[in-house]
C-alpha positions in Angstrom: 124.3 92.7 101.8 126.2 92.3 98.5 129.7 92.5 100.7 128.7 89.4 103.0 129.5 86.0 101.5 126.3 85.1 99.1 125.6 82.1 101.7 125.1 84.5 104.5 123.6 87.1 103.3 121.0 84.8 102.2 120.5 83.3 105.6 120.1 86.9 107.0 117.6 87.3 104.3 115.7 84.4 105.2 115.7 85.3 108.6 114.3 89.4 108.1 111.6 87.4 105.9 110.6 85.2 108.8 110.0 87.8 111.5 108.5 90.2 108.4 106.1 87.4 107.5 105.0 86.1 111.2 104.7 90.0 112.3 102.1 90.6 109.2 100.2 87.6 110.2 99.8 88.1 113.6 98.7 91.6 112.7 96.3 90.3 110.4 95.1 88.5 113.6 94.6 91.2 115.5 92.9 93.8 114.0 90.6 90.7 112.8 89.9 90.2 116.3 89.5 93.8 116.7 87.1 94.1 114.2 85.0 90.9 115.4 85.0 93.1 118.8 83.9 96.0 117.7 81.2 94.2 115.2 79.3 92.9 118.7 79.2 97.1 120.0 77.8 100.1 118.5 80.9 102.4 118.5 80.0 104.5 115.0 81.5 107.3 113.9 79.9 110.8 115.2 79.4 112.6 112.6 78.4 109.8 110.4 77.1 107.3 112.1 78.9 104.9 110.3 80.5 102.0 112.2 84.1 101.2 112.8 84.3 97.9 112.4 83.7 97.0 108.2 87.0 99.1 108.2 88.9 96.3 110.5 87.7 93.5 107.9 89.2 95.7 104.7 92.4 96.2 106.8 92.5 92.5 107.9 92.2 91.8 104.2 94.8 93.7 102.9 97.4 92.8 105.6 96.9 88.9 104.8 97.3 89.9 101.5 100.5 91.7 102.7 101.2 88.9 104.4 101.4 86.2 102.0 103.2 88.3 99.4 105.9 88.5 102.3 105.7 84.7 102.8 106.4 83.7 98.9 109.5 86.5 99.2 110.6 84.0 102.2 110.0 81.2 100.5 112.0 82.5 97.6 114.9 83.8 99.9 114.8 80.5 101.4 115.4 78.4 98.1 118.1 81.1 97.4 120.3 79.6 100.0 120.3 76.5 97.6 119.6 77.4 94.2 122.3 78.9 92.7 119.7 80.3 89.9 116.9 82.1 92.3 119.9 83.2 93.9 121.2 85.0 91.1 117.9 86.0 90.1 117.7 87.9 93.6 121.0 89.2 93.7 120.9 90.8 90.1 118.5 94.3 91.6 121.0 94.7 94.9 123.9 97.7 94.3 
């Protein structure tokens, strides 16, 4: 990235972010509705007889969480294509 124009690179940026952001969301979707599947059967574990689907709900949490951390690093890319000051402020960690 650091040999592309600033501008571009930016854009680029932005654009990884986007797909990043909408892929973690609609993975949060899914294995929410996965787990709201499973919640309605009785598929346990065998050995311990503990069900699947509480799992689903810890992972659905933790990929929203995931998933907004990616969207404020978008939003922050974003303003980078503008802001000569968040740009720096990105730029100054890439070798």
């Amino acid at each position: 990235l650091r040999l592309m124009p600033e501008k571009v690179a930016f854009a680029f940026l932005t654009l990884v972010n986007i797909l990043g952001t909408a892929t973690a969301f609609v993975l949060a979707v899914c294995v929410l509705k996965q787990g709201i599947k499973l919640s309605t059967s009785t598929v346990q574990g065998v050995l311990t007889g503990i069900p699947y689907y509480p799992f689903y709900y810890i992972c659905f949490v933790g990929l929203l969480i995931f998933a907004l951390a990616h969207l404020l690093t978008t939003i922050r890319s974003f303003m980078a294509l503008f802001n000569e000051e968040v740009a720096q402020d990105i730029t100054k960690d890439w070798q």
